[in-house]
C-alpha positions in Angstrom: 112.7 132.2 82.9 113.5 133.2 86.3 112.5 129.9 88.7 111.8 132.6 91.7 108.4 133.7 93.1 107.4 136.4 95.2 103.8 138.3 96.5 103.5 141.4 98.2 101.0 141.3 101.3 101.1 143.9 103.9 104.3 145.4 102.9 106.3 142.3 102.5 107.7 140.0 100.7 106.3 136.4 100.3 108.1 133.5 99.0 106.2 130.5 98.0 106.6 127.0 99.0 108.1 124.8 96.0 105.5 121.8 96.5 107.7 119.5 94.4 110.5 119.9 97.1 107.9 119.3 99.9 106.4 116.0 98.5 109.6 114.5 97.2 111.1 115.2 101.1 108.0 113.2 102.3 108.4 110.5 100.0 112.5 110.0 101.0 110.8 110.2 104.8 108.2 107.3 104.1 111.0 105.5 101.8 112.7 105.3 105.1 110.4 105.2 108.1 112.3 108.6 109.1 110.2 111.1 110.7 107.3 111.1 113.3 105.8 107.6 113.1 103.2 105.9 114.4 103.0 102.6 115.8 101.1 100.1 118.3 104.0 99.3 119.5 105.9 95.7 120.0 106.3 94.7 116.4 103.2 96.5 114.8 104.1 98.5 111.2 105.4 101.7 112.2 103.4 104.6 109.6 105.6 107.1 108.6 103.1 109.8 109.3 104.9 111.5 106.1 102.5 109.5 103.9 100.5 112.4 105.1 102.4 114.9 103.7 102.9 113.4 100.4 98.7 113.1 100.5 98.9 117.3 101.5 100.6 118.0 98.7 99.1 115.6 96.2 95.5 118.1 97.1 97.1 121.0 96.9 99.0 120.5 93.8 95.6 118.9 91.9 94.1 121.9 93.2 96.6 124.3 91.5 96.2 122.3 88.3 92.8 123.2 88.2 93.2 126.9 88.2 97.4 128.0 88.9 95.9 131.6 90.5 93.4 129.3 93.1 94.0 130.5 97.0 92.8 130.2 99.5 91.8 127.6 102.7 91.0 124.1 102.4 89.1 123.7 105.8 87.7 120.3 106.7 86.0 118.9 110.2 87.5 115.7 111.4 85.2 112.9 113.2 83.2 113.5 116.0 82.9 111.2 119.2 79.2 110.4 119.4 77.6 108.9 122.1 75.1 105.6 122.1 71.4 107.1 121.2 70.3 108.7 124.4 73.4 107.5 126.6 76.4 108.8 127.8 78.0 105.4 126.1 80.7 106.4 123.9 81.8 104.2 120.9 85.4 103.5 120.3 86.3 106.4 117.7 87.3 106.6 114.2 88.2 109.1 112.6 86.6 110.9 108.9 88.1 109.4 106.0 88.7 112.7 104.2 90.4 114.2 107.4 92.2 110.8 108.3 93.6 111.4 104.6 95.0 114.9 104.9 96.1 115.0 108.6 96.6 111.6 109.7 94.8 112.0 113.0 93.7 108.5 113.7 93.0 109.4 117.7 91.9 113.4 117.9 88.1 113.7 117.9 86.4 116.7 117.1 89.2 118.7 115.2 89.4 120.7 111.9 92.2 121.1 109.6 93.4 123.9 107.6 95.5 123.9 104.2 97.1 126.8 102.8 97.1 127.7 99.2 98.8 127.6 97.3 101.5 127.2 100.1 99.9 123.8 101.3 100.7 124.6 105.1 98.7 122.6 107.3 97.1 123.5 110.6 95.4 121.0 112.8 92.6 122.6 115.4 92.3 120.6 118.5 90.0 120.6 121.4 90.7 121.5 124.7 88.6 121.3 128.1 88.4 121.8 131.9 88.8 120.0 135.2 86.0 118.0 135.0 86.7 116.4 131.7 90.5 116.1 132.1 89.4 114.0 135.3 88.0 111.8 133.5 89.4 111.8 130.1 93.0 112.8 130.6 94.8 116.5 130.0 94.0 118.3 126.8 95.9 117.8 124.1 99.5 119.8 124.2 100.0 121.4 120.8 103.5 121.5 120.6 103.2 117.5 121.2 100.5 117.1 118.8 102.6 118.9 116.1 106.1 116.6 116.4 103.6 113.6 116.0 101.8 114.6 113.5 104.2 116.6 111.3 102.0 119.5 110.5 103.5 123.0 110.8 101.3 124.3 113.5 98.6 123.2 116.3 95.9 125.3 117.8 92.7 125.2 119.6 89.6 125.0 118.3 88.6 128.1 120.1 90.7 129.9 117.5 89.8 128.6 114.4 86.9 131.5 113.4 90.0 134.0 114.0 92.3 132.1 112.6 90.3 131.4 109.3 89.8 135.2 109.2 93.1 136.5 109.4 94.2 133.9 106.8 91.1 134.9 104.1 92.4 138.6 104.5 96.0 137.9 104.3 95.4 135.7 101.3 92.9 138.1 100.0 95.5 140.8 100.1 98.2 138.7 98.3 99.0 139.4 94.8 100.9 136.8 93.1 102.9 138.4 90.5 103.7 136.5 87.8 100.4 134.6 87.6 100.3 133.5 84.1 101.2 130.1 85.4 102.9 128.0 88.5 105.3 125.5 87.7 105.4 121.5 89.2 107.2 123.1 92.1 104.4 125.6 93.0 106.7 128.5 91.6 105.0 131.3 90.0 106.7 132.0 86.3 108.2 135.1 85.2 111.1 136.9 83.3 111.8 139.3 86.2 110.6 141.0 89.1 109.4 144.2 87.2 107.8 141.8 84.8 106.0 139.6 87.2 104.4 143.2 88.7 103.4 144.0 85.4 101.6 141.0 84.8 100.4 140.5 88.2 96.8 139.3 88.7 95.0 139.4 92.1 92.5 136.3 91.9 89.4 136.3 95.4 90.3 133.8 98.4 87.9 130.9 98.9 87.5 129.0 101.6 87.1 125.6 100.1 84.8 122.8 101.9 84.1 118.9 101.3 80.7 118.5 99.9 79.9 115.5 97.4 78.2 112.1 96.6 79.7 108.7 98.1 78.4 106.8 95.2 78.4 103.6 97.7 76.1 104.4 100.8 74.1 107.2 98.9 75.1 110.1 101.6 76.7 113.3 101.0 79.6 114.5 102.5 78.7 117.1 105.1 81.1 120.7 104.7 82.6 121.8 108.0 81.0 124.2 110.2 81.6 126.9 113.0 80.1 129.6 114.6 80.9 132.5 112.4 81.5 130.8 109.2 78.5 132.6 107.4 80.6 135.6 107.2 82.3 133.4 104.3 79.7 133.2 102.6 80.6 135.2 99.4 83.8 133.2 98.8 82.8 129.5 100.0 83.2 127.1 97.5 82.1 123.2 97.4 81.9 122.0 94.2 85.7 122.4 93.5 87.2 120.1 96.5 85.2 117.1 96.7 86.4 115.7 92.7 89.7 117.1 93.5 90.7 115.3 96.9 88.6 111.9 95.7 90.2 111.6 92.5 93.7 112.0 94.3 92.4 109.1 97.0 91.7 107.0 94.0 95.8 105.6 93.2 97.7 105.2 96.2 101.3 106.6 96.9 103.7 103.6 97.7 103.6 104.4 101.3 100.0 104.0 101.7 100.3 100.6 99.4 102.7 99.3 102.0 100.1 100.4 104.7 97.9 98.0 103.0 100.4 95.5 102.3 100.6 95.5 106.3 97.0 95.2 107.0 96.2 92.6 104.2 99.2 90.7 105.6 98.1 90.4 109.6 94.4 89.7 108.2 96.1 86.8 105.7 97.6 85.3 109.1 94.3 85.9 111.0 92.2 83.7 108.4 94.9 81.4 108.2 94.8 80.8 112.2 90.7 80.6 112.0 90.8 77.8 109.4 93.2 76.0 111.5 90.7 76.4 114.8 87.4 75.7 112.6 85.7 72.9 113.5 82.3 71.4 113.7 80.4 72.5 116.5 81.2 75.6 116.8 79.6 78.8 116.6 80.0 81.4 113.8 80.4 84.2 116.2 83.6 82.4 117.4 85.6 82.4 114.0 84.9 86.2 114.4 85.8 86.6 117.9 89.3 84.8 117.0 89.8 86.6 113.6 89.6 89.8 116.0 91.8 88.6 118.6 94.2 88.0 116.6 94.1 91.0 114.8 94.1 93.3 117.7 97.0 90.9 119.6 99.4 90.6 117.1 98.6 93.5 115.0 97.8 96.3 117.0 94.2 96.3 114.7 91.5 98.0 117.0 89.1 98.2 114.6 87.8 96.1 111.5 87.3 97.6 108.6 83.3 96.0 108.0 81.2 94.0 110.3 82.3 90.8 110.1 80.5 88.0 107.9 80.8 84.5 108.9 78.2 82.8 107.0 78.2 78.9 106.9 76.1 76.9 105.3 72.7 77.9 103.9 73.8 81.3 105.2 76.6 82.0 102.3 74.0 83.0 100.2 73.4 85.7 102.2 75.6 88.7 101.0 76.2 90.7 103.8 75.4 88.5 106.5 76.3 89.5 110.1 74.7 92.4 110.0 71.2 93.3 112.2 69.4 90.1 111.9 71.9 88.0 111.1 74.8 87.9 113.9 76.7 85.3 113.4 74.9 82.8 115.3 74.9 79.3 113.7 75.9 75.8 114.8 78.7 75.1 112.3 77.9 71.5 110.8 80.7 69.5 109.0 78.7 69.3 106.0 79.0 73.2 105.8 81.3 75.3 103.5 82.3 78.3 105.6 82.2 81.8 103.6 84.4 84.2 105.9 84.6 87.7 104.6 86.7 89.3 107.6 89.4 92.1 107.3 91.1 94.4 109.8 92.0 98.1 109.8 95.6 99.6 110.8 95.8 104.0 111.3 92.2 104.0 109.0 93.4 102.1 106.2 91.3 98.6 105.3 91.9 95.1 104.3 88.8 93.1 102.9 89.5 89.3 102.3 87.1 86.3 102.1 88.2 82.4 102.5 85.8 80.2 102.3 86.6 76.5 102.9 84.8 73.2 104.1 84.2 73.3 108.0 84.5 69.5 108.3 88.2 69.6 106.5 86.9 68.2 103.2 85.6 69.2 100.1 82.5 67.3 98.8 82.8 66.7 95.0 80.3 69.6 94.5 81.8 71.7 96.9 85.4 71.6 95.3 83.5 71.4 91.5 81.9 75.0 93.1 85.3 76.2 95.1 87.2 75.5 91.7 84.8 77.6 89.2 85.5 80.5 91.5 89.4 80.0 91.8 89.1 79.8 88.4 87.9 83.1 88.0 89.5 85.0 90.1 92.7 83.4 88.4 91.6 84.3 85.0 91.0 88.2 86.4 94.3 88.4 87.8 95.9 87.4 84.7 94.3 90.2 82.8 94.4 93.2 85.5 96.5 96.2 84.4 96.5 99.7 83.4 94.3 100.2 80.3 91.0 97.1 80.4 87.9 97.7 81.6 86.3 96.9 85.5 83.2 95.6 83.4 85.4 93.1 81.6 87.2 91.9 84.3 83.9 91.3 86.3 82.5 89.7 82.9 85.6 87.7 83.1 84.8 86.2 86.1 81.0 85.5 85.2 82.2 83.2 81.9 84.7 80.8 84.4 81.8 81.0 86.8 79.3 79.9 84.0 82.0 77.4 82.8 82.2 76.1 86.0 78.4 75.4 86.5 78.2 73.3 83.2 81.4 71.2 84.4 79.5 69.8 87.1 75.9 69.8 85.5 74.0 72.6 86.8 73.7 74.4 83.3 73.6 73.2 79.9 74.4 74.8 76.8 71.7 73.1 74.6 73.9 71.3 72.5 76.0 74.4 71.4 80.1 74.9 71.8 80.3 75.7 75.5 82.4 79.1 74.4 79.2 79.7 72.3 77.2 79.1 75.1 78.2 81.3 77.8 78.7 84.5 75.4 74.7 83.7 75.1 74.4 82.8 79.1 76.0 86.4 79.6 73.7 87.7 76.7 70.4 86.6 79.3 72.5 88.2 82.6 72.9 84.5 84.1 75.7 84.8 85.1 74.0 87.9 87.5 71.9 85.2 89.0 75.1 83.1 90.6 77.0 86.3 91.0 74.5 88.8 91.7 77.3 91.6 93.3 80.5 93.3 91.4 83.2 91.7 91.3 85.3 94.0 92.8 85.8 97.6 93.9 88.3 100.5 95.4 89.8 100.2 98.5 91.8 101.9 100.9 90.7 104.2 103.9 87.5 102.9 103.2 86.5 99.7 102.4 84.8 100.8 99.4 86.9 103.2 98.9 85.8 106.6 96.9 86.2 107.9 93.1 84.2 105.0 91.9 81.7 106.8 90.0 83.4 110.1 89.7 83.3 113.0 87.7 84.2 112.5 84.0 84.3 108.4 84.7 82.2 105.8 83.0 78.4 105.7 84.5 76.8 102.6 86.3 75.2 100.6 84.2 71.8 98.8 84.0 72.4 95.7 83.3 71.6 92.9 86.2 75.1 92.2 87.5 76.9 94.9 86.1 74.8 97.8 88.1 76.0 96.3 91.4 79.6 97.0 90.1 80.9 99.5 92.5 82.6 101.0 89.5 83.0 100.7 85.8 86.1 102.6 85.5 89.3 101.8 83.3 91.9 100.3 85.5 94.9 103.0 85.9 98.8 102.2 87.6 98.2 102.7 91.4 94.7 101.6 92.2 94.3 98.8 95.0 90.8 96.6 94.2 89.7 93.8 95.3 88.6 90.9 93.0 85.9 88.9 94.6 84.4 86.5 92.7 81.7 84.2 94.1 79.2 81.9 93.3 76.2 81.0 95.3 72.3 79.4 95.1 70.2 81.6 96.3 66.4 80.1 96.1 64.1 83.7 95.1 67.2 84.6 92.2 66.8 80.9 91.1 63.3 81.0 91.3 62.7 84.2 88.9 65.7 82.5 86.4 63.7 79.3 86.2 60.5 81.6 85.2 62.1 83.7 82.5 62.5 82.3 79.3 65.6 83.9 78.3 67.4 81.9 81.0 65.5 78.8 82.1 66.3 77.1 78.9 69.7 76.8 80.0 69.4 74.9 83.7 69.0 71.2 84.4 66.6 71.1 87.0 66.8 68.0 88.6 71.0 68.8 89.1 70.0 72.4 90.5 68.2 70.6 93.6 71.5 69.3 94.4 72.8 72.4 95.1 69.9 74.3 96.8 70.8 75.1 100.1 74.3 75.0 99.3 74.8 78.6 100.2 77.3 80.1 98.7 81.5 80.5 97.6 83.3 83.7 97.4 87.1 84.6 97.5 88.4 88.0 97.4 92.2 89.2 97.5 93.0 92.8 97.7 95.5 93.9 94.6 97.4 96.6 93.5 98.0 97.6 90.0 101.4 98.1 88.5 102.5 99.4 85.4 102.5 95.7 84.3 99.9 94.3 85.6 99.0 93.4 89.3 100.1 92.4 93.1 98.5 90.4 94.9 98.5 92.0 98.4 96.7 88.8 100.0 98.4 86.2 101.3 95.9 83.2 102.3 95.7 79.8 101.3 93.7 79.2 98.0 94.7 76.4 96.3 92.5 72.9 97.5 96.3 71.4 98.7 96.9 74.9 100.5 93.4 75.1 102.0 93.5 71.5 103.3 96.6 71.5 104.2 96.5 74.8 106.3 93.2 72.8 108.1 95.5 69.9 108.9 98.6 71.9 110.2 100.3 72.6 107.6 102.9 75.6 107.7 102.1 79.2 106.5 103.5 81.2 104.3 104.4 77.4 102.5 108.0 76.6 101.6 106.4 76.4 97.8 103.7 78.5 96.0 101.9 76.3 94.3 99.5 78.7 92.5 102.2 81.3 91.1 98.8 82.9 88.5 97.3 84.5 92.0 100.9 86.5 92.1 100.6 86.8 95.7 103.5 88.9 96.4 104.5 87.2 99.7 105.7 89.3 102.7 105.7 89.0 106.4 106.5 92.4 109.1 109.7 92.0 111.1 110.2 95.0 113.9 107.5 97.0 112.6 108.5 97.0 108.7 107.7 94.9 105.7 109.8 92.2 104.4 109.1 90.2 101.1 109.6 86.9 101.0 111.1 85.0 98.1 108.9 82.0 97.6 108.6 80.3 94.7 
């Protein structure tokens, strides 16, 4: 079989790209920071904006696996810059997640980008303006600048797009790709000969493919692009095909983008390690934040975080997603509190999303560390089972039994005179273990927080159980996922209330010992890890251990001399001159 490829369109011949080729030069670019980068400067990670490329082709190529005769244009609309209700107040920007995942275009507002197929060319629209916006915003963007930084093949203005897409629908609507009984790995058409490959030649329609599908975590759709004139497409627009194909490919990570989020999971590591050394009582909540995001920003080039920031002390660490409207952050630490910080930064769109918590005073009570030690204990036992092949739903059933075995070490449950194995298989049986942990233990993450693909086509559904239906997913874990595992434990009164009224699970408290605990608030710690053929990396690198947490309050060092908790296999690292180091600490 001949490894050539050729299509006739307007006279001419057209050799296709070989994708292979293009992706495995944008892997050898990220494998060595070659390339256009980008960078915060000083000693911030430099991105090798090839990760972007390697994420091009990964689309394109999942795309052509579909259907090997597909053509046509991937077109999507990048993030807009809004404005503050009715005011001329503009928000610092951020760009789509989608668009941020094919293009890379962390700073340009209000662009679209175009991919070819199946040649995967990519074409970035950007806007341009007048006098009176360049006075105040600066010149428009310069496309031939735009294009070395971003390493797409071409820039132009969004005043050409409609033409653009046009010219592109007809040319590829013109195309017949000889040959078309199938395309190799390397995007090469397959045929015995050029006289054969005619013979056989099919002529498949152009589509313009848009982004249109269900986030399964916020409930909203994402929205296809749009411009004036695109209603002439109507007859070859397609959005059902896109949306599975580009979140299925967001759902492993290439090693590039892992080392991304090596980077931001290690600056947020250091940032929670520098508020647990400040913490003290007195203070207010909205401080830890404000320091968190100082140092963040300072020393990691971190403009944004990834998630409103949740530092709930106290009574309020039973509140889930405190911070938020209503709750900002605004109590008097006491030094009977235990501080639940759930804080992580953002680097070029891509998240971190750790929780400490730890005792504000600098001492665990014997309840707190009985509490604190249940949930280490669980997000120990998860980490020693995470890798390619078990189930999300075990792993967050996992953590529920050392939660539940926890809870009857220091008195708040009882198992009724039955083996305490025995016991908590029957606990689960009743959904306790929903009441202490009443959110999953875990979900995707990567330009998003909760990352996409959780629910997808084809995966496992939600389920209805109390617990399990908070689970962001129930997939099977595969090689390349990055999750977090966030186990917690907490007392909160109305989900205690309804246990101690149903009589599948009151049975099972001590009452008088519960009291102890009300107003505790709550315990949660969450590390962000990637999966490997093996079994898992810990990307998180904060103290966890009771020695490492106290010590780390006192002064002590960080990263320690010694891991003294090898089962969290936090795969230690630090950045030196804007790449990743490991660390060999044992």
């Amino acid at each position: 079989m001949s490894s050539s490829a050729a299509a006739t369109t307007a006279g001419y011949m057209m050799k296709m790209p070989p994708l292979a080729d293009k992706r495995a030069t944008a892997e050898q670019l990220c494998q060595t920071c070659s390339g256009p980068v980008y960078s915060q400067g000083l000693d911030t990670f430099k991105v090798p904006l090839a990760l972007y490329e390697v994420n091009r082709a990964r689309v394109v190529q999942a795309m052509l696996d579909t259907d090997p005769t597909m053509r046509g244009l991937i077109l999507l609309e990048g993030g807009k810059q809004t404005t503050r209700y009715d005011t001329d107040h503009e928000p610092v920007f951020r760009q789509e997640s989608y668009f941020h995942y094919l293009f890379g275009a962390s700073q340009y507002a209000d662009c679209y980008g175009v991919l070819s197929l199946p040649e995967g060319e990519a074409t970035l629209f950007v806007p341009t303006w007048g006098i009176d916006v360049e006075t105040m915003c600066g010149a428009s963007p310069e496309f031939d600048k735009v294009k070395e930084e971003l390493g797409v093949e071409r820039v132009l203005g969004v005043g050409e797009l409609g033409s653009f897409v046009e010219k592109e629908m007809q040319r590829l609507g013109s195309v017949e790709f000889v040959g078309a009984e199938g395309i190799d790995a390397q995007g090469v058409v397959n045929g015995d000969s050029e006289e054969e490959k005619k013979s056989n030649g099919e002529t498949a329609s152009a589509k313009l493919f848009l982004l249109k599908g269900l986030n399964t975590d916020s409930g909203n759709f994402a929205t296809p692009a749009s411009f004036k004139g695109i209603e002439k497409f109507n007859d070859v627009r397609d959005e059902d095909t896109l949306f599975k194909v580009i979140a299925d490919c967001r759902v492993t990570k290439s090693p590039a983008e892992i080392n991304l989020l090596r980077y931001t999971n290690w600056i947020s590591s250091m940032a929670h390690v520098e508020v647990m050394r400040a913490c003290k009582p007195g203070m207010m909540e909205y401080q830890l934040e404000s320091l968190f995001q100082h140092h963040t920003y300072t020393h990691g080039g971190c403009r944004h975080m990834s998630y409103t920031c949740i530092c709930a002390c106290g009574p309020n660490a039973k509140i889930l997603h405190y911070g938020h409207a209503g709750r900002p952050n605004s109590r008097l630490l006491k030094s009977t509190d235990i501080a639940l910080l759930d804080m992580g930064a953002e680097y070029h769109c891509y998240a971190s999303d750790i929780t400490c918590s730890f005792p504000v005073g600098g001492t665990f009570t014997d309840d707190q560390k009985a509490v604190y030690e249940s949930v280490l204990a669980a997000q120990v036992s998860v980490l020693r089972e995470l890798k390619p092949g078990v189930s999300w739903v075990e792993m967050h059933r996992e953590a529920e039994r050392e939660i539940l075995k926890g809870l009857i070490g220091c008195g708040v449950l009882t198992t009724g005179g039955a083996d305490v194995a025995t016991a908590i298989e029957d606990m689960l049986d009743a959904d306790l273990g929903a009441i202490f942990m009443p959110h999953g233990m875990g979900h995707l993450i990567g330009i998003d927080t909760h990352d996409v693909g959780g629910y997808a086509f084809g995966t496992p559904e939600r389920s209805d159980r109390p617990g399990l239906r908070k689970l962001r997913t129930a997939r099977v874990i595969e090689e390349g996922m990055v999750l977090t595992v966030e186990p917690g434990c907490y007392f909160i009164d109305p989900l205690l209330d309804m246990a101690l009224e149903n009589e599948k699970q009151k049975k099972y408290f001590n009452v008088a010992r519960l009291q102890d605990f009300r107003g505790f608030g709550g315990v949660r710690l969450e590390d962000d890890v990637r999966v490997a053929a093996d079994g898992c990396e810990n990307l998180t690198l904060c103290p966890r251990a009771v020695e490492e947490v106290l010590g780390v309050m006192k002064g002590a060092n960080w990263p320690p001399e010694k891991d003294v908790l090898p089962e969290l296999k936090r795969a230690w690292a630090v950045c030196k001159a804007g790449k990743m180091e490991m660390l060999d600490i044992n």
